[in-house]
N, C-alpha and C positions, 0 to 999 in steps of 0.2 A: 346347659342342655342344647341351646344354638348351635354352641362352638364343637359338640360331641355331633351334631347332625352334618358340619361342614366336615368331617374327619371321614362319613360315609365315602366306602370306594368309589360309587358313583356320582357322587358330589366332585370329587376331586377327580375323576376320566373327565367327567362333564367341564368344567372351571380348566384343566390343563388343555383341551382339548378346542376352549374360548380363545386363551392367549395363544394357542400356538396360531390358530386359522388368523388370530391378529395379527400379529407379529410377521406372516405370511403375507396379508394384505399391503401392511408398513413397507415389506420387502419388494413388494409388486411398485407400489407407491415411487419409491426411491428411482427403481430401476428402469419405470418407463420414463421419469425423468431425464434420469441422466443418460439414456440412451436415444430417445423420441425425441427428448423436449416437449413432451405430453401430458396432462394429468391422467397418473393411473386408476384404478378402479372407486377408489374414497371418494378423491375428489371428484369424478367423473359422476358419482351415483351423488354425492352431496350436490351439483351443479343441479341437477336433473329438479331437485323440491322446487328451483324456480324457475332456471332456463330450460327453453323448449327439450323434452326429451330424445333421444336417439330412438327410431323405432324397436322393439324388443318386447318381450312380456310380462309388460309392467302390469295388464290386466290380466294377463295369468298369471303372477304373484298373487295379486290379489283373490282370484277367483280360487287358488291351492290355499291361501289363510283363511278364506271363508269356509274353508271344511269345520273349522272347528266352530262356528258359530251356528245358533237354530237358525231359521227360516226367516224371523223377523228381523235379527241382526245384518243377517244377510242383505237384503234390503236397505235397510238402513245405513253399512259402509259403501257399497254401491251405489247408494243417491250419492251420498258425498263425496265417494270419488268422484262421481258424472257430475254435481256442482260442482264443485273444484275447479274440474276442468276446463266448464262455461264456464268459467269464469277469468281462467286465464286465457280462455281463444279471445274474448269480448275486452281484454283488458290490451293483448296484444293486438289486436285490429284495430284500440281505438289509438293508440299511442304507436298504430304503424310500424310494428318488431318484424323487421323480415324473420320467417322463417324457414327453415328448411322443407323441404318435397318429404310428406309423412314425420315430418314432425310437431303434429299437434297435441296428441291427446297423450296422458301416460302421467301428469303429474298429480294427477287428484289420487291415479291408485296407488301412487307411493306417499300421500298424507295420509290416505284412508291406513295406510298398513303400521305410519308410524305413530296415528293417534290408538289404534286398538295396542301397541305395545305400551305407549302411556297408562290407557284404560286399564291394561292387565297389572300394571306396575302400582297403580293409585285405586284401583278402585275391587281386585281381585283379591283372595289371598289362597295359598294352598296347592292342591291340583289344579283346580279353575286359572288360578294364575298359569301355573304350568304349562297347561293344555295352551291356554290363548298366545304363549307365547310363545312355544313350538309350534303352531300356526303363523305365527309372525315372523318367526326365521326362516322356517319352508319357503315362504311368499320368498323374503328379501332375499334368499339363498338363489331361488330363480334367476330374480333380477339380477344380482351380484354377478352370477353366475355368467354370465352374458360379457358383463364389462372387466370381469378377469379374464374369461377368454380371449376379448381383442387386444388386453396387455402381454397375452402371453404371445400373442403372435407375433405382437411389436417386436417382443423380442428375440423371438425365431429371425426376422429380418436384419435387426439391428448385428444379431452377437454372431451371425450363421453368415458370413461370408461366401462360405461354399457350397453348392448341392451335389448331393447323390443321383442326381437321375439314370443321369447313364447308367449305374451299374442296376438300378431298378428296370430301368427298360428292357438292361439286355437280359436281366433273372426272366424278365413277362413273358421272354419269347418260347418260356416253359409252359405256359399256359396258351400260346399261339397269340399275343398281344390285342388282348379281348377290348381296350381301349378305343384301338384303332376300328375295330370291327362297329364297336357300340358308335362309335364316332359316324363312321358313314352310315351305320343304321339310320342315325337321331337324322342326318341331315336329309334321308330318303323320304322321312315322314312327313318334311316344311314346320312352318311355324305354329301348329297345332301342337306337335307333339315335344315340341322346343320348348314350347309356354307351360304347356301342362305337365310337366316334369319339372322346367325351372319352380313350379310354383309348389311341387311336390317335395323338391330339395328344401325351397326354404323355408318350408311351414313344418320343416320336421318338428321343432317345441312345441309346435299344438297340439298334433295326433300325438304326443308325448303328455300331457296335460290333460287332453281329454283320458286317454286311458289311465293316468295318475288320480282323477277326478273320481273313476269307476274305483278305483283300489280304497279310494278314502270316503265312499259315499259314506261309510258308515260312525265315522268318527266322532260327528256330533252327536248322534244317539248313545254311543258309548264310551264316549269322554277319555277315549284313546287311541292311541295311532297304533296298526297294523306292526307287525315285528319287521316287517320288510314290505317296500314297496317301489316301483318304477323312479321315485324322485330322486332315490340314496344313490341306484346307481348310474343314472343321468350325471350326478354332482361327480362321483367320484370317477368314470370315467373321464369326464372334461378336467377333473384335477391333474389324472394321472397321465393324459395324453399327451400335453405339451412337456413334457419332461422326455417325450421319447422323439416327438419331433425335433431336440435339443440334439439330440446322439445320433440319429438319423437322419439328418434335415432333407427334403424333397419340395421342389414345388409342382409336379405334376405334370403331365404332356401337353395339357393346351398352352403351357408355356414354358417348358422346356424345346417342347419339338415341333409348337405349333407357333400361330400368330396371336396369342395371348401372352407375350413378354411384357411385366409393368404395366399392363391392363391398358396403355394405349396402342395397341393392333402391331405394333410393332416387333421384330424378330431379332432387336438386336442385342436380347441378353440370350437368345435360344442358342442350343447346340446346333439346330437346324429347321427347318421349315419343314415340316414332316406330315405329321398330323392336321387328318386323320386318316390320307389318302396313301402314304407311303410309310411302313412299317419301317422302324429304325433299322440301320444296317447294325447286322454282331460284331464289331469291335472291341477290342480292352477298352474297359472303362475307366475313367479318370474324375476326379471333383473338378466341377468346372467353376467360376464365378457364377453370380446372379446378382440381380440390385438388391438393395436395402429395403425394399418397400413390399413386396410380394412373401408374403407367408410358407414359414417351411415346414407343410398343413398336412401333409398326404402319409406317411409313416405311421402310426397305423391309420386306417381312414377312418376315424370319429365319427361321419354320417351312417358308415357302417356297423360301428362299434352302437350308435344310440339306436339306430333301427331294428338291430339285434335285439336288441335290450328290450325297445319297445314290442317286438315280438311276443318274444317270450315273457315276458308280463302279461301281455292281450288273452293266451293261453286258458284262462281260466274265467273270462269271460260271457256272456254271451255272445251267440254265434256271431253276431253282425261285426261285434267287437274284434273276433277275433279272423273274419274276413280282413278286415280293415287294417289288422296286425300284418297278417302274410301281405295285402298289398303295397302298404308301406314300403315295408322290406323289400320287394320284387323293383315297384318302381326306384326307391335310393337307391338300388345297386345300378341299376340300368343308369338312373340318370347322372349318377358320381362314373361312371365309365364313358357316358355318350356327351359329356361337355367335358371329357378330358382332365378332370379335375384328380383324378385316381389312376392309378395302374390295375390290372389284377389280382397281384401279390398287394396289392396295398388290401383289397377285400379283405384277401382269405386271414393276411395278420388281424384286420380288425375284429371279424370272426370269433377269432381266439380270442385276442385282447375281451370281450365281451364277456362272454362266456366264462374266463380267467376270473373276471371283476367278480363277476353276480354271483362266482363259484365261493369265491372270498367271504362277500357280503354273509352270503347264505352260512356260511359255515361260522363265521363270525358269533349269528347269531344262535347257534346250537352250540357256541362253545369248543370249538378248533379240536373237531372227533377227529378219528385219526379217517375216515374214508373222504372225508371233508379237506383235510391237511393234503391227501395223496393228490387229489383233483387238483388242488389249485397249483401245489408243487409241480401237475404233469403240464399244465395250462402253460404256465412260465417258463418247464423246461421247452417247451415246442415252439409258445411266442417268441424267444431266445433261439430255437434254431432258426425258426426261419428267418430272423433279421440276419442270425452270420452268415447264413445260406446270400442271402440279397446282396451282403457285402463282400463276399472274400470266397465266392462259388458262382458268380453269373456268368461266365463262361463255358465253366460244366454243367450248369442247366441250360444254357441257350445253345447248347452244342450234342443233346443228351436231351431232346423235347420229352419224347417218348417215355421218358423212364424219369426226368427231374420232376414232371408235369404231374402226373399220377402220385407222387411220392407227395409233391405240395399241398396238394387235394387231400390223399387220405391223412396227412398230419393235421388238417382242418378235421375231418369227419371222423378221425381219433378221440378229439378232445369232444367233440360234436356227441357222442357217443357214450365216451366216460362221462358227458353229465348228465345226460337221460339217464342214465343207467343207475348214479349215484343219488341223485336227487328225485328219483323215482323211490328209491326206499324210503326217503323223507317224509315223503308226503304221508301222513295220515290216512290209515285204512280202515274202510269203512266199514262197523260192525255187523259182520252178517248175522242175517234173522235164524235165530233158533226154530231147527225144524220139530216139531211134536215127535214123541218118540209114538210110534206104531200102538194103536191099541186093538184088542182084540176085538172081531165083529161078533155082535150078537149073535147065539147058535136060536 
């Protein structure tokens, strides 16, 4: 009977779908090795149960596993994380462990996460198990999450000798190089508006968690997870994006064209000293070098790609929720253009990229209908034109403003378009009230 319930199709998606993400982590493992001379994501996340952690959201892992727990549970893994914790600050102060600027706290919520996977494994049995331990992978998926990404960038640097920028620069100059514009916006504003956008850029995982949080309030009451929710495509975004920063590799204008080369102010892996005061000149573009150490991040832009996401997720919310959606959004685009870390064209791909994903997800789970298929089919063929556009066409758009520019725009507001339009049938409508049929009035 056992061995006929492991033969279920979803036992074996579920089981082949374990070893592959393994066997992928192995792969990560291996390769920031022999490239970085690093520990990749394993050992990085195993260091963590006792040495000081890296800042990240190890308390939001934890606070996404406690969806599945009542109210008192909750409480109760939360004390322990927060002892835990006191207890390694008090053990490292007394025994003098320098450590790192924000690296204090974060170990107690990765015991809290690995003793309720014990709890569920010894002391659960059934769905309850189930439940508690897809709770405990969401959490550690988070965390994870975070430290495969900075192995993937490792390796954008180590394997990416060369970058694209140029030929992105001179595609931008289709959209009037909105980089450079945002650039001396940010710097008109001073340090207020520097701070509070830099702090807007890097708290994207939270206003991502908070609104993951709203999606799963109700899990513990119903002792299941939603068919679809903000965290699936947060993950498979940041899975599927360094594969394309691999093909397109960019480091962006604060340090292609600005004094942001290798992060110490210097210009000497830039093309030129540019940014954000002088728009790049139209030349053929060439791959130039760049160092080893700076990330080949901007192809499509990921802060764009997850604020999107976080968007539209917020959508269904309460109003405050989904104010807080549109602002995200407004400020990540502003602030990934006014510290130069993006192009324009890097936007509008991640746009697509986004919307592509969530098109996927969604259709995924209604079972790959054919109006579902068409969507994500047209998402890929457009996210695909514009990267050959970016590469083997920046001339003819930066020479052709007027007419590349609009064309780049509405292949955004294409796909933009076909998924409102698609995904609006989706939704569930709601049954209208039966009207009384007419009766006669008393004579």
């Amino acid at each position: 009977m056992k061995f006929a319930s492991w033969r279920q199709p979803r036992v074996i998606l579920w089981a082949a779908a374990g070893v592959a993400a393994l066997g992928f982590l192995v792969a990560l493992e291996i390769t920031a090795r022999r490239y970085g001379g690093v520990p990749g994501p394993l050992a990085t996340q195993a260091r963590e149960l006792i040495f000081p952690p890296k800042p990240g959201p190890l308390y939001g892992g934890l606070a996404l596993m406690m969806v599945v727990l009542t109210w008192r549970q909750r409480f109760i893994a939360a004390g322990v994380a927060i002892g835990i914790d006191v207890v390694f600050v008090l053990a490292r102060w007394a025994w003098d462990v320098k450590v790192p600027e924000g690296h204090f706290f974060g170990n107690g919520a990765l015991w809290a996460m690995l003793g309720c996977a014990v709890f569920a494994v010894t002391r659960r049995t059934g769905r309850e198990r189930t439940l508690l331990l897809k709770g405990v992978g969401l959490g550690l998926l988070l965390v994870a999450g975070r430290k495969i990404g900075d192995t993937w960038l490792l390796i954008t640097a180590k394997t990416r000798p060369t970058v694209l920028d140029p030929y992105v620069a001179t595609a931008d100059h289709a959209l009037g190089n909105p980089s450079w514009l945002a650039g001396r916006l940010l710097d008109a504003t001073g340090s207020i508006g520097t701070q509070t956008l830099g702090l807007i850029y890097a708290q994207l995982a939270v206003a991502a968690i908070v609104v993951a949080l709203y999606q799963l309030r109700n899990v513990a009451a119903e002792r299941r997870f939603p068919r679809h929710h903000l965290v699936r495509t947060f993950l498979v975004i940041g899975l599927l994006g360094p594969a394309i920063y691999m093909i397109f590799p960019v480091v962006g204008p604060v340090f292609a064209y600005g004094p942001g080369a290798s992060g110490t102010g210097g210009v000497q892996w830039a093309v030129a000293n540019l940014w954000p005061h002088t728009p790049p000149p139209i030349t053929v573009p060439h791959p130039v070098p760049y160092d080893g150490i700076t990330p080949r991040n901007c192809m499509p832009s990921l802060h764009t790609a997850w604020a999107t996401a976080i968007f539209i997720h917020s959508r269904k919310g309460p109003r405050l929720l989904r104010y807080a959606g549109t602002f995200w959004l407004v400020a990540t685009l502003t602030a990934t253009l006014g510290f130069g870390y993006h192009y324009g064209v890097d936007l509008v791909a991640g746009v697509v990229f986004s919307l592509t994903v969530e098109a996927a997800l969604r259709t995924f789970d209604r079972g790959w209908d054919r109006s579902g298929i068409q969507l994500v089919a047209y998402g890929t063929a457009v996210f695909a034109a514009l990267l050959v556009s970016y590469r083997w066409l920046p001339m003819q758009m930066a020479a052709h403003p007027w007419a590349s520019g609009p064309l780049v725009i509405a292949a955004m507001l294409s796909v933009i378009y076909g998924y409102l339009r698609i995904t609006n049938t989706w939704e569930p409508k709601a049954a209208s009230a039966l009207r009384p049929e007419p009766q006669p009035e008393p004579v």
